[in-house]
C-alpha positions in Angstrom: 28.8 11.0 -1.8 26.9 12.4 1.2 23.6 13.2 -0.9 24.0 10.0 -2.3 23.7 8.6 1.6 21.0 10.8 2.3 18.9 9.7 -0.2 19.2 6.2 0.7 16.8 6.9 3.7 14.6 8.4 1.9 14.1 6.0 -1.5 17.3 3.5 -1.5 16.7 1.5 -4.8 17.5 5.2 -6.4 20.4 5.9 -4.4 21.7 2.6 -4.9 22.7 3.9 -8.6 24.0 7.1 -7.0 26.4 5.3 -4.7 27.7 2.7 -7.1 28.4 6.2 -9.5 29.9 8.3 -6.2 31.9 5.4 -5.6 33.6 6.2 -9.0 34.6 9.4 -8.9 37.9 9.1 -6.7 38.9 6.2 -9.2 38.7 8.1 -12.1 40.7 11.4 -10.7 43.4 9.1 -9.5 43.8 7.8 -12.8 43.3 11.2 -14.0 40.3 10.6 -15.8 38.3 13.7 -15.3 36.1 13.3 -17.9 35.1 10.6 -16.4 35.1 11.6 -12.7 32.6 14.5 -14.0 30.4 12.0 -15.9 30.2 9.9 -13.1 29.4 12.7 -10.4 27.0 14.3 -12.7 25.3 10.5 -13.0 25.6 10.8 -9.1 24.0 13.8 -8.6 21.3 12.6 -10.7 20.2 9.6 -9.0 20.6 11.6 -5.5 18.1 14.0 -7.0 15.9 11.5 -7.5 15.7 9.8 -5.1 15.2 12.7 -2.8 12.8 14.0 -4.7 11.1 10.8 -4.9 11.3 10.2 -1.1 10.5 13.6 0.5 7.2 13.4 -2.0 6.5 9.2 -0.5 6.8 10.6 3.2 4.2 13.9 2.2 1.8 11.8 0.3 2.0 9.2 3.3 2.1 12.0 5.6 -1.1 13.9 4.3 -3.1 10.7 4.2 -2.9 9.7 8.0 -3.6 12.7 9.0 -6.8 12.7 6.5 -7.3 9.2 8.1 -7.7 10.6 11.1 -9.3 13.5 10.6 -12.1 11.3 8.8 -12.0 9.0 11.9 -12.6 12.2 14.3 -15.6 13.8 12.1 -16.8 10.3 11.7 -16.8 9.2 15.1 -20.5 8.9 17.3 -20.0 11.4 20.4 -23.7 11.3 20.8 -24.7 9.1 23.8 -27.7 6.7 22.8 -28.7 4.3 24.6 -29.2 0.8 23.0 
């Protein structure tokens, strides 16, 4: 359950999936389904991975092009004084 709360910082319409599925492990082992409680925290797992995969490559990608921004902005910028 806590990667599945993790990821939702980092890309939450994946680690919506993972919650709803972390949310049905206990269930499952109380009834003494553990078939089930594996399925569903393998499911779990899954979508966490994703998602924090997903989201730690969003904030690099957004991340790398800033600072490309801005290093275009600097070399790009007129230091010279003219005068007009």
């Amino acid at each position: 359950m806590t990667m599945s709360i993790v990821a939702v910082f980092l890309f939450w319409p994946l680690a919506i999936p993972a919650i709803i599925n972390a949310s049905k492990v206990n269930p499952a082992l109380q009834r003494g389904d553990y078939a089930g409680a594996q399925a569903a925290a393998a499911e779990s797992r899954k979508w966490s991975k994703w998602a924090l995969i997903v989201g730690i490559a969003w904030y690099v990608i957004t991340l790398v092009c800033c600072l490309l921004g801005g290093l275009a902005g600097i070399m790009g910028s007129d230091t010279s004084t003219s005068s007009y």
